[in-house]
C-alpha positions in Angstrom: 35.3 3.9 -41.4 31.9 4.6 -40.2 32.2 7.7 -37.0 30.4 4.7 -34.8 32.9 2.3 -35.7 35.9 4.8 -34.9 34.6 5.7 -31.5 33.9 2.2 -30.8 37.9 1.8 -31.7 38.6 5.2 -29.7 36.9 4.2 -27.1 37.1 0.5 -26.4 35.4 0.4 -23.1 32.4 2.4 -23.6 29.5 1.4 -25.5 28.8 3.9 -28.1 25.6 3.0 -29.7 24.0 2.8 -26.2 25.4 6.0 -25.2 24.5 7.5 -28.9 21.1 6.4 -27.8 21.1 8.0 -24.6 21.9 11.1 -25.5 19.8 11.4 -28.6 16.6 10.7 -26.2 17.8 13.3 -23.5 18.1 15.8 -26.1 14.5 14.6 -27.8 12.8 15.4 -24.0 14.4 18.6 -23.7 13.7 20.0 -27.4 10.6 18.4 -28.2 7.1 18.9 -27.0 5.2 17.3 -24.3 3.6 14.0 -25.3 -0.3 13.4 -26.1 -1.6 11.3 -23.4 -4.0 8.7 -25.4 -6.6 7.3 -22.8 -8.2 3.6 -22.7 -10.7 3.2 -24.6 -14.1 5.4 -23.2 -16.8 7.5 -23.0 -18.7 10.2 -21.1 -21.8 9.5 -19.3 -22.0 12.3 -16.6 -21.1 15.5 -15.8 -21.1 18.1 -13.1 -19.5 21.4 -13.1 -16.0 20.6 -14.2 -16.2 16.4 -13.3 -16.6 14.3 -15.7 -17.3 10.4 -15.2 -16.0 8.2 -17.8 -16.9 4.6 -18.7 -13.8 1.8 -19.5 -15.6 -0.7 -20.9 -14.0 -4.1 -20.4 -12.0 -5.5 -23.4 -13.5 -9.3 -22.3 -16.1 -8.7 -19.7 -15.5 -11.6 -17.5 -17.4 -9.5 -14.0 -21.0 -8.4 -13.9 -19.5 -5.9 -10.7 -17.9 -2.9 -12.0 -15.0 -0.7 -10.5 -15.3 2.5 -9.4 -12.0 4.8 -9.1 -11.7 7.6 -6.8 -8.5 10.3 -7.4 -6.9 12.9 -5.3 -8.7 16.4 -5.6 -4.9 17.1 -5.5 -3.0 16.3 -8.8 -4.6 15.4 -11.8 -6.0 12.1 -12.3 -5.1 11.1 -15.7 -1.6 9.6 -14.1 -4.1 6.3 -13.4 -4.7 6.4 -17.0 -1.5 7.7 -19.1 -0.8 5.6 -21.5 -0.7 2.1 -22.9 1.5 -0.2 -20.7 1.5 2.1 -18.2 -2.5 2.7 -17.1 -4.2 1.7 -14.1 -7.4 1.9 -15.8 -6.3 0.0 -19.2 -4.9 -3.4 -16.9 -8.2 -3.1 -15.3 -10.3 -3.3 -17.9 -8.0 -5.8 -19.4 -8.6 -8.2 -16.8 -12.0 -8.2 -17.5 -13.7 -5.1 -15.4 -15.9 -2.4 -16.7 -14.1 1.0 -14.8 -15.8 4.1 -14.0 -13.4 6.8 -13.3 -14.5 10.2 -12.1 -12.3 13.1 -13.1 -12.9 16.4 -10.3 -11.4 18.7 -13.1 -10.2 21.9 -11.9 -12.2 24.7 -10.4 -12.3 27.7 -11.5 -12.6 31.1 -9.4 -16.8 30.6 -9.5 -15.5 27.5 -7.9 -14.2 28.8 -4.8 -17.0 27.9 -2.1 -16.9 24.1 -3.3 -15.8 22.2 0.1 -15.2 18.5 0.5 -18.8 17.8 1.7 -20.2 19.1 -2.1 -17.5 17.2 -3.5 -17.8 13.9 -1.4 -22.0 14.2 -1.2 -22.5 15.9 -4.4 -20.5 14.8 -7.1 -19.0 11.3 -5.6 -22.1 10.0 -4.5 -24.1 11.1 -7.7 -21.2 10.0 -9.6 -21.5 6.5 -8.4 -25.8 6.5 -8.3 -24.7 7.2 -12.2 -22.2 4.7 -12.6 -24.5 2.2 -10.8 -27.7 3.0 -13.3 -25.5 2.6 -16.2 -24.2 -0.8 -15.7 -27.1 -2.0 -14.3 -25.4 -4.1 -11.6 -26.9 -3.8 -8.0 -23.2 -3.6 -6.5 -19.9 -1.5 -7.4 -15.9 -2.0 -5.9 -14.6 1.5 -5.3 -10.9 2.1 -5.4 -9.4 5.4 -4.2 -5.8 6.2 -4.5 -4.0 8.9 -2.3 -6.2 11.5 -1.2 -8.9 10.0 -3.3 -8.3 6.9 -1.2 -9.5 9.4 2.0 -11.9 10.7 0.2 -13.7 7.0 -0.5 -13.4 5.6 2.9 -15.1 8.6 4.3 -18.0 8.0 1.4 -17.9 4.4 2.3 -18.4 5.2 5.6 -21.5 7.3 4.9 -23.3 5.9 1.8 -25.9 3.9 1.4 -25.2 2.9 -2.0 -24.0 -0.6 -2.2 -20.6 -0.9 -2.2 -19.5 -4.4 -2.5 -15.4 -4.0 -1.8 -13.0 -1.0 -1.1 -9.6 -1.3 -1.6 -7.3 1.8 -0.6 -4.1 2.3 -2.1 -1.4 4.3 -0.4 -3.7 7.1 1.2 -3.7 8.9 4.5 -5.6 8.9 7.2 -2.8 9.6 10.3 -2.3 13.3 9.6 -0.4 13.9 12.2 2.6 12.3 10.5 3.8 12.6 7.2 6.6 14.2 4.4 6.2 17.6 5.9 9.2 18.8 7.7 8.8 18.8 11.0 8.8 22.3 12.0 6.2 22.8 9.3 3.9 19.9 10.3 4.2 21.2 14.3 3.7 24.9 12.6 -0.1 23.8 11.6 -0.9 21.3 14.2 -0.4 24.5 16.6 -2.0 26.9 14.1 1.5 29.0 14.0 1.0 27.9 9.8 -2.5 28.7 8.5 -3.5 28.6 4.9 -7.1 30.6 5.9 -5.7 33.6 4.4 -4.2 32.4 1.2 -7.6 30.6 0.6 -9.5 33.5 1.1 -7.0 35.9 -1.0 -7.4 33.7 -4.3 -10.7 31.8 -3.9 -9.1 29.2 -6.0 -5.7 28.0 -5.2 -4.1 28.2 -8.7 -2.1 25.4 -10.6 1.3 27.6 -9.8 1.1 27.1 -6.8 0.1 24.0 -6.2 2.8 22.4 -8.4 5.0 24.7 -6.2 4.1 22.9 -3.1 4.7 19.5 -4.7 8.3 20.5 -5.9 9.1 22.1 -2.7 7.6 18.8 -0.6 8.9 15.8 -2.7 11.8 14.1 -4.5 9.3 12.9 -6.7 9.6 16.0 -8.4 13.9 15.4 -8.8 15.2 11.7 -8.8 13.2 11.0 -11.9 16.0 13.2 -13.9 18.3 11.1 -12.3 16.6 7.8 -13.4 16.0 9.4 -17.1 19.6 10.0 -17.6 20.9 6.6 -16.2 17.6 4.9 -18.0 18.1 7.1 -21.4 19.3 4.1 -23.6 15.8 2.5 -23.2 13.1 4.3 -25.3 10.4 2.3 -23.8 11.5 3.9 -20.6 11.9 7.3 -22.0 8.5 7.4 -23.4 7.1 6.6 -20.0 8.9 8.9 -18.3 8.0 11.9 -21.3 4.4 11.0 -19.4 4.9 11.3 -16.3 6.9 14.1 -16.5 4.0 15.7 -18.4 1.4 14.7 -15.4 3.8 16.0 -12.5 4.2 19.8 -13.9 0.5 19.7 -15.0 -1.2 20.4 -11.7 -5.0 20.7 -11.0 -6.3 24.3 -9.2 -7.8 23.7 -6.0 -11.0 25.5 -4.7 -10.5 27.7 -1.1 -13.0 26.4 0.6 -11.9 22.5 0.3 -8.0 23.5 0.5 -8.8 25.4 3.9 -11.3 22.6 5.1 -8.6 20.2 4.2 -6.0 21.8 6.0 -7.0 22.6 9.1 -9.3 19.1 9.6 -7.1 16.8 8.6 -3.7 18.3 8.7 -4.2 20.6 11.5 -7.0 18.5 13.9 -7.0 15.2 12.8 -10.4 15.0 12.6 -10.6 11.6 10.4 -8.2 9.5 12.9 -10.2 10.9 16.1 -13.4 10.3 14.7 -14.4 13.7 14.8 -14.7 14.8 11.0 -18.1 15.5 9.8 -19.5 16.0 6.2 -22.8 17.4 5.4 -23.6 17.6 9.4 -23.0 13.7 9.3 -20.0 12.5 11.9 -17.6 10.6 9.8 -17.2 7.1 11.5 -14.9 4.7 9.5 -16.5 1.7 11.6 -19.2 1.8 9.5 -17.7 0.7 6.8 -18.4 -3.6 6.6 -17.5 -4.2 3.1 -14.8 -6.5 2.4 -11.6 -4.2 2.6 -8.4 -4.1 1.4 -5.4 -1.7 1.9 -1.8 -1.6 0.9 1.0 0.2 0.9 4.2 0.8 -1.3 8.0 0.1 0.6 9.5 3.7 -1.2 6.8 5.9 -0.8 7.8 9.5 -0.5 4.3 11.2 -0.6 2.1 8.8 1.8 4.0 7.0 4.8 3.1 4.0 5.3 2.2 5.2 9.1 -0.1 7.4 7.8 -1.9 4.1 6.0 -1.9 1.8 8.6 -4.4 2.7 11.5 -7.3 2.3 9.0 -6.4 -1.1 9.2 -8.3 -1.0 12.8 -10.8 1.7 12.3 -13.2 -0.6 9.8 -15.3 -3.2 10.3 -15.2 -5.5 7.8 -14.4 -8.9 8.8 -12.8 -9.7 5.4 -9.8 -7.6 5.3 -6.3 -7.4 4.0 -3.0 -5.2 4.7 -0.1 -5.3 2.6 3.1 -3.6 1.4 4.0 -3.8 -1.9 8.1 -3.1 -3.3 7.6 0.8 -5.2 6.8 4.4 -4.5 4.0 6.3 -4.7 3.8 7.2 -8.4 5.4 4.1 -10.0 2.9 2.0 -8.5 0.5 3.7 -11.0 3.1 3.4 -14.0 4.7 -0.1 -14.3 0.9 -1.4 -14.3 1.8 -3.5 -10.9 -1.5 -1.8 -9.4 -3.9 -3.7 -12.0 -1.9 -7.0 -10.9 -2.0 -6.3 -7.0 -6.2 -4.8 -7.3 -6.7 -8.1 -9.4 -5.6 -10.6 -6.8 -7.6 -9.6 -4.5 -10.7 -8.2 -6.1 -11.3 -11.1 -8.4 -12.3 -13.6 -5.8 -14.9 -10.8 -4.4 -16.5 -9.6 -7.6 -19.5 -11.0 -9.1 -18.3 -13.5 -12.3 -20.5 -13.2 -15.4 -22.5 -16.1 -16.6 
Protein backbone atom coordinates (compact mmCIF):
# COMPACT_ATOMS: atom_id res chain seq x y z
CA UNK A 1 0.00 0.00 0.00
CA UNK A 2 1.29 3.11 -1.40
CA UNK A 3 2.20 5.91 1.98
CA UNK A 4 -0.63 8.24 -0.01
CA UNK A 5 -3.03 5.63 -0.03
CA UNK A 6 -2.51 4.74 3.80
CA UNK A 7 -2.79 8.32 4.91
CA UNK A 8 -5.74 8.78 2.72
CA UNK A 9 -7.16 5.52 4.92
CA UNK A 10 -5.55 7.21 8.20
CA UNK A 11 -6.92 10.12 7.66
CA UNK A 12 -10.35 9.92 5.93
CA UNK A 13 -11.26 13.50 6.12
CA UNK A 14 -8.31 15.27 4.99
CA UNK A 15 -7.19 15.48 1.55
CA UNK A 16 -3.70 14.26 1.38
CA UNK A 17 -2.54 14.80 -2.12
CA UNK A 18 -3.69 18.55 -1.81
CA UNK A 19 -2.06 18.94 1.42
CA UNK A 20 1.14 16.88 0.06
CA UNK A 21 1.01 19.64 -2.45
CA UNK A 22 0.83 22.35 -0.13
CA UNK A 23 3.43 21.72 1.74
CA UNK A 24 5.88 20.63 -0.87
CA UNK A 25 5.41 24.31 -2.53
CA UNK A 26 5.79 26.06 1.03
CA UNK A 27 8.91 24.27 1.53
CA UNK A 28 10.10 24.96 -2.44
CA UNK A 29 9.63 29.09 -1.51
CA UNK A 30 11.47 28.90 1.56
CA UNK A 31 14.49 26.64 0.21
CA UNK A 32 14.70 27.68 -3.17
CA UNK A 33 15.93 30.88 -4.82
CA UNK A 34 14.02 33.91 -5.89
CA UNK A 35 12.37 33.55 -9.30
CA UNK A 36 13.78 35.22 -12.67
CA UNK A 37 11.27 37.78 -13.65
CA UNK A 38 10.97 37.30 -17.58
CA UNK A 39 9.65 40.67 -19.09
CA UNK A 40 7.14 41.20 -22.24
CA UNK A 41 8.68 41.19 -25.07
CA UNK A 42 11.01 44.70 -25.63
CA UNK A 43 13.57 46.88 -26.20
CA UNK A 44 15.61 49.93 -25.08
CA UNK A 45 15.39 53.11 -26.96
CA UNK A 46 16.48 55.77 -24.29
CA UNK A 47 18.39 56.33 -21.47
CA UNK A 48 19.26 58.83 -18.84
CA UNK A 49 21.34 58.39 -15.84
CA UNK A 50 19.88 55.23 -14.32
CA UNK A 51 16.09 55.39 -16.41
CA UNK A 52 15.68 53.43 -18.94
CA UNK A 53 12.58 53.65 -21.42
CA UNK A 54 11.54 50.43 -22.92
CA UNK A 55 9.36 49.72 -25.97
CA UNK A 56 6.32 46.79 -25.84
CA UNK A 57 5.56 46.44 -29.00
CA UNK A 58 2.05 45.27 -29.70
CA UNK A 59 1.49 41.53 -30.41
CA UNK A 60 -1.47 42.72 -33.07
CA UNK A 61 -1.27 46.33 -33.42
CA UNK A 62 -4.80 47.27 -33.72
CA UNK A 63 -4.04 51.44 -32.22
CA UNK A 64 -1.90 53.97 -34.11
CA UNK A 65 -1.91 55.90 -30.29
CA UNK A 66 0.59 54.36 -28.03
CA UNK A 67 0.57 54.08 -24.09
CA UNK A 68 2.81 55.63 -22.03
CA UNK A 69 3.32 54.15 -18.25
CA UNK A 70 4.40 56.20 -15.48
CA UNK A 71 5.65 54.21 -11.96
CA UNK A 72 6.24 55.33 -8.42
CA UNK A 73 9.82 56.73 -7.83
CA UNK A 74 8.97 54.54 -4.76
CA UNK A 75 9.14 50.69 -5.31
CA UNK A 76 10.38 49.30 -8.29
CA UNK A 77 8.41 49.16 -11.32
CA UNK A 78 8.93 45.84 -12.80
CA UNK A 79 5.66 44.75 -10.49
CA UNK A 80 3.61 46.27 -13.79
CA UNK A 81 5.52 43.85 -15.68
CA UNK A 82 6.34 40.44 -13.67
CA UNK A 83 5.53 37.84 -15.49
CA UNK A 84 3.29 36.17 -18.01
CA UNK A 85 -0.36 36.08 -16.74
CA UNK A 86 0.32 38.47 -14.34
CA UNK A 87 1.78 41.84 -16.29
CA UNK A 88 0.19 45.08 -16.77
CA UNK A 89 2.31 45.72 -19.62
CA UNK A 90 1.89 42.13 -21.44
CA UNK A 91 -2.37 42.55 -21.36
CA UNK A 92 -1.68 45.78 -22.84
CA UNK A 93 0.14 45.01 -25.54
CA UNK A 94 -2.02 42.09 -26.04
CA UNK A 95 -4.94 44.07 -26.70
CA UNK A 96 -3.34 45.65 -29.30
CA UNK A 97 -1.20 48.85 -27.84
CA UNK A 98 2.37 49.60 -28.32
CA UNK A 99 3.57 50.49 -24.32
CA UNK A 100 6.34 52.64 -23.40
CA UNK A 101 7.37 52.13 -19.91
CA UNK A 102 9.89 54.29 -18.27
CA UNK A 103 11.91 52.55 -15.54
CA UNK A 104 13.50 55.65 -12.86
CA UNK A 105 16.11 52.88 -11.71
CA UNK A 106 17.76 53.66 -8.54
CA UNK A 107 20.09 56.44 -7.69
CA UNK A 108 23.03 56.12 -6.55
CA UNK A 109 24.87 58.49 -3.89
CA UNK A 110 26.09 60.92 -7.13
CA UNK A 111 22.40 60.83 -7.28
CA UNK A 112 21.58 62.67 -4.34
CA UNK A 113 20.55 66.33 -5.54
CA UNK A 114 18.01 64.73 -8.23
CA UNK A 115 14.50 66.42 -6.96
CA UNK A 116 11.10 65.71 -8.50
CA UNK A 117 11.26 68.77 -10.85
CA UNK A 118 14.66 66.90 -12.74
CA UNK A 119 12.70 63.87 -12.59
CA UNK A 120 9.25 65.15 -13.79
CA UNK A 121 10.96 67.94 -16.47
CA UNK A 122 13.95 66.03 -17.26
CA UNK A 123 13.54 62.58 -17.64
CA UNK A 124 9.51 62.22 -17.91
CA UNK A 125 9.09 64.77 -20.40
CA UNK A 126 12.20 63.68 -22.52
CA UNK A 127 11.08 60.27 -21.97
CA UNK A 128 7.88 60.85 -23.62
CA UNK A 129 9.38 63.61 -26.59
CA UNK A 130 11.36 60.01 -27.11
CA UNK A 131 8.55 57.79 -27.00
CA UNK A 132 6.56 60.17 -29.22
CA UNK A 133 9.49 60.27 -32.08
CA UNK A 134 9.75 56.68 -32.08
CA UNK A 135 6.32 55.71 -32.86
CA UNK A 136 5.73 58.43 -34.90
CA UNK A 137 2.13 59.08 -33.75
CA UNK A 138 1.26 62.81 -33.04
CA UNK A 139 -0.55 61.77 -29.69
CA UNK A 140 0.27 59.41 -26.60
CA UNK A 141 -2.28 58.01 -23.44
CA UNK A 142 -0.20 58.22 -20.25
CA UNK A 143 -0.98 55.90 -17.38
CA UNK A 144 0.59 56.44 -13.91
CA UNK A 145 0.03 54.13 -11.09
CA UNK A 146 0.54 55.17 -7.35
CA UNK A 147 2.92 57.79 -6.89
CA UNK A 148 3.70 57.62 -10.57
CA UNK A 149 -0.01 58.38 -11.05
CA UNK A 150 1.05 61.96 -9.04
CA UNK A 151 3.76 62.22 -10.81
CA UNK A 152 1.68 62.22 -14.41
CA UNK A 153 -1.06 64.39 -13.49
CA UNK A 154 1.38 67.01 -12.35
CA UNK A 155 3.31 66.49 -16.00
CA UNK A 156 -0.05 66.55 -17.59
CA UNK A 157 -0.85 69.54 -16.02
CA UNK A 158 2.33 71.25 -17.30
CA UNK A 159 3.34 69.75 -20.69
CA UNK A 160 2.87 70.75 -23.85
CA UNK A 161 3.34 67.48 -25.36
CA UNK A 162 0.17 66.05 -26.70
CA UNK A 163 -1.31 63.97 -24.44
CA UNK A 164 -4.49 62.47 -25.81
CA UNK A 165 -5.93 60.52 -22.34
CA UNK A 166 -4.74 60.06 -18.67
CA UNK A 167 -5.99 57.54 -16.73
CA UNK A 168 -4.78 57.43 -12.92
CA UNK A 169 -4.86 54.35 -11.08
CA UNK A 170 -5.06 54.31 -7.29
CA UNK A 171 -2.68 57.35 -6.64
CA UNK A 172 -2.64 60.21 -4.17
CA UNK A 173 -3.24 63.51 -4.30
CA UNK A 174 -5.06 64.26 -0.61
CA UNK A 175 -2.00 63.98 1.59
CA UNK A 176 -3.47 64.95 4.36
CA UNK A 177 -4.99 61.50 4.81
CA UNK A 178 -3.74 58.24 4.31
CA UNK A 179 -2.17 54.65 5.92
CA UNK A 180 0.06 56.56 8.27
CA UNK A 181 -0.93 56.35 11.83
CA UNK A 182 -2.26 59.14 13.04
CA UNK A 183 0.10 60.46 15.50
CA UNK A 184 2.69 60.10 12.72
CA UNK A 185 0.80 61.76 9.91
CA UNK A 186 -0.14 64.90 12.61
CA UNK A 187 3.84 64.44 13.62
CA UNK A 188 4.74 65.90 9.89
CA UNK A 189 1.83 67.92 9.03
CA UNK A 190 3.18 70.01 12.25
CA UNK A 191 6.83 69.41 11.46
CA UNK A 192 7.28 67.53 14.99
CA UNK A 193 8.51 64.48 12.21
CA UNK A 194 11.05 65.75 9.69
CA UNK A 195 12.94 63.56 7.32
CA UNK A 196 15.41 66.90 6.34
CA UNK A 197 18.09 65.27 8.43
CA UNK A 198 17.98 61.67 7.34
CA UNK A 199 18.06 63.05 3.72
CA UNK A 200 20.90 65.07 4.24
CA UNK A 201 22.84 62.29 6.43
CA UNK A 202 22.76 59.63 3.47
CA UNK A 203 22.22 61.67 0.24
CA UNK A 204 20.56 58.69 -1.06
CA UNK A 205 17.92 56.96 0.96
CA UNK A 206 19.12 53.33 0.71
CA UNK A 207 17.02 50.25 -0.33
CA UNK A 208 17.19 49.10 3.60
CA UNK A 209 15.44 51.44 4.53
CA UNK A 210 13.00 52.05 2.35
CA UNK A 211 11.73 48.43 2.37
CA UNK A 212 11.82 49.15 6.11
CA UNK A 213 9.19 51.81 5.85
CA UNK A 214 7.02 49.68 3.64
CA UNK A 215 7.02 46.64 6.23
CA UNK A 216 6.55 48.83 9.07
CA UNK A 217 3.43 50.92 7.07
CA UNK A 218 1.56 48.05 5.35
CA UNK A 219 -0.07 44.54 5.67
CA UNK A 220 0.84 44.24 2.24
CA UNK A 221 4.10 43.22 3.48
CA UNK A 222 2.18 40.21 5.93
CA UNK A 223 -1.29 38.82 4.71
CA UNK A 224 0.31 37.49 1.61
CA UNK A 225 2.04 34.55 3.92
CA UNK A 226 -1.29 34.08 5.05
CA UNK A 227 -2.80 33.70 1.49
CA UNK A 228 0.34 31.55 0.35
CA UNK A 229 -0.27 29.02 3.01
CA UNK A 230 -4.09 28.77 2.64
CA UNK A 231 -3.40 29.10 -1.45
CA UNK A 232 -0.33 26.56 -1.39
CA UNK A 233 -2.08 23.60 -3.21
CA UNK A 234 -2.29 25.77 -6.34
CA UNK A 235 1.14 26.18 -8.17
CA UNK A 236 -0.25 28.62 -10.55
CA UNK A 237 -0.76 30.71 -7.41
CA UNK A 238 2.42 29.90 -5.82
CA UNK A 239 4.42 30.99 -8.75
CA UNK A 240 2.72 34.33 -8.67
CA UNK A 241 3.11 34.87 -5.38
CA UNK A 242 7.26 33.58 -5.71
CA UNK A 243 6.99 37.12 -7.90
CA UNK A 244 5.62 39.24 -5.93
CA UNK A 245 7.24 38.30 -3.10
CA UNK A 246 10.47 38.89 -5.07
CA UNK A 247 9.22 42.67 -6.06
CA UNK A 248 8.08 43.59 -2.45
CA UNK A 249 11.66 42.86 -0.59
CA UNK A 250 13.40 44.33 -3.70
CA UNK A 251 13.12 48.04 -3.00
CA UNK A 252 14.42 50.96 -5.17
CA UNK A 253 17.01 53.67 -3.30
CA UNK A 254 15.61 56.97 -3.21
CA UNK A 255 17.68 60.28 -3.92
CA UNK A 256 17.56 63.01 -0.72
CA UNK A 257 16.66 65.73 -2.48
CA UNK A 258 13.21 64.17 -4.04
CA UNK A 259 12.52 62.14 -0.62
CA UNK A 260 12.75 65.52 1.33
CA UNK A 261 10.87 67.52 -1.44
CA UNK A 262 8.34 64.82 -1.30
CA UNK A 263 7.85 64.84 2.22
CA UNK A 264 7.47 67.98 3.33
CA UNK A 265 5.27 69.19 -0.02
CA UNK A 266 3.04 66.73 -0.29
CA UNK A 267 2.94 64.91 3.01
CA UNK A 268 3.69 67.85 5.15
CA UNK A 269 1.96 71.01 3.12
CA UNK A 270 -0.22 69.64 0.76
CA UNK A 271 0.95 71.59 -1.77
CA UNK A 272 -0.68 69.49 -4.89
CA UNK A 273 -4.42 69.59 -3.26
CA UNK A 274 -4.02 73.52 -2.48
CA UNK A 275 -2.67 74.27 -5.62
CA UNK A 276 0.38 75.55 -4.32
CA UNK A 277 3.13 72.93 -5.68
CA UNK A 278 5.53 74.26 -8.16
CA UNK A 279 8.05 72.37 -10.41
CA UNK A 280 10.77 74.08 -12.28
CA UNK A 281 9.40 77.66 -10.96
CA UNK A 282 6.05 76.59 -12.77
CA UNK A 283 2.84 76.50 -10.21
CA UNK A 284 1.31 73.14 -10.55
CA UNK A 285 -2.40 73.69 -11.51
CA UNK A 286 -4.28 70.35 -12.19
CA UNK A 287 -7.05 72.47 -14.07
CA UNK A 288 -5.02 72.47 -16.77
CA UNK A 289 -5.26 69.30 -17.55
CA UNK A 290 -8.34 68.96 -20.55
CA UNK A 291 -7.59 65.60 -21.81
CA UNK A 292 -10.09 63.01 -21.53
CA UNK A 293 -9.56 61.56 -17.96
CA UNK A 294 -10.02 58.63 -16.16
CA UNK A 295 -9.48 57.57 -12.54
CA UNK A 296 -10.25 54.60 -10.40
CA UNK A 297 -9.81 53.19 -7.40
CA UNK A 298 -9.44 49.57 -5.78
CA UNK A 299 -12.36 48.59 -2.71
CA UNK A 300 -9.16 46.90 -0.48
CA UNK A 301 -6.57 49.20 -0.87
CA UNK A 302 -4.13 49.40 1.95
CA UNK A 303 -1.49 51.76 0.45
CA UNK A 304 -3.71 54.58 -1.33
CA UNK A 305 -7.22 55.46 0.26
CA UNK A 306 -9.56 55.89 -1.91
CA UNK A 307 -10.01 59.56 -0.11
CA UNK A 308 -6.73 60.35 -1.05
CA UNK A 309 -7.89 59.51 -4.98
CA UNK A 310 -11.01 61.13 -5.16
CA UNK A 311 -10.63 65.07 -5.12
CA UNK A 312 -8.74 64.90 -8.44
CA UNK A 313 -11.94 63.91 -9.67
CA UNK A 314 -12.83 67.91 -9.30
CA UNK A 315 -9.49 69.48 -9.79
CA UNK A 316 -9.30 68.64 -13.85
CA UNK A 317 -10.85 69.93 -16.58
CA UNK A 318 -11.61 67.54 -18.85
CA UNK A 319 -15.18 67.27 -19.83
CA UNK A 320 -14.79 63.55 -20.67
CA UNK A 321 -14.18 62.00 -17.39
CA UNK A 322 -14.69 58.87 -15.37
CA UNK A 323 -14.46 57.67 -11.57
CA UNK A 324 -14.58 54.27 -10.55
CA UNK A 325 -13.92 51.65 -7.87
CA UNK A 326 -12.84 48.57 -8.78
CA UNK A 327 -13.15 45.02 -6.12
CA UNK A 328 -8.98 44.55 -5.14
CA UNK A 329 -6.12 46.11 -3.34
CA UNK A 330 -3.44 47.93 -4.33
CA UNK A 331 -0.86 45.34 -5.55
CA UNK A 332 -3.28 42.66 -6.93
CA UNK A 333 -4.73 45.03 -9.21
CA UNK A 334 -1.36 44.89 -11.03
CA UNK A 335 -1.16 40.85 -10.69
CA UNK A 336 -4.49 39.11 -11.66
CA UNK A 337 -4.05 41.22 -15.04
CA UNK A 338 -7.67 43.01 -14.10
CA UNK A 339 -5.76 46.41 -14.76
CA UNK A 340 -5.28 45.61 -18.70
CA UNK A 341 -9.15 44.72 -18.70
CA UNK A 342 -10.35 47.86 -16.70
CA UNK A 343 -7.45 50.46 -18.91
CA UNK A 344 -8.95 48.70 -22.00
CA UNK A 345 -12.57 49.56 -21.47
CA UNK A 346 -12.11 52.73 -21.35
CA UNK A 347 -9.09 53.63 -23.47
CA UNK A 348 -10.16 51.76 -26.52
CA UNK A 349 -13.01 53.97 -27.46
CA UNK A 350 -10.45 57.09 -27.03
CA UNK A 351 -7.34 55.83 -28.93
CA UNK A 352 -6.74 56.28 -32.50
CA UNK A 353 -7.74 52.70 -34.38
CA UNK A 354 -5.27 51.68 -37.11
CA UNK A 355 -6.34 51.58 -40.71
Amino acid sequence: MSVKAAATNLFPFVDVVKESVRWEQVYKVLTEPKPDIVPTPREIIWRKNKSTLFYHPAREKKYQTPVFLVYSLLNKPYILDIGEGSSVVGGLTERGYDVYFLDWGSPGIEDHDITLDHYILDYLENGVKRALRHSGSKEISMIGYCLGGTIAAIFTSLTELPIKNLILATVPIDFSVGIVPDKWLKGLQKGTINFDRLSEVYGVIPTEIMYGMFRGLSPVYVSPWVNLISRAHDVEYVKKWRRMDKWTKDSASFSGAAFKQLFNDLYKDNKLLKGELTIGGRKVDLKNIHCPFFVFSTSRDTLVLEKQSLPVIDMVSSEDKTYEVFEGGHVSLALTGKFATFADKWLSSRSEQMK
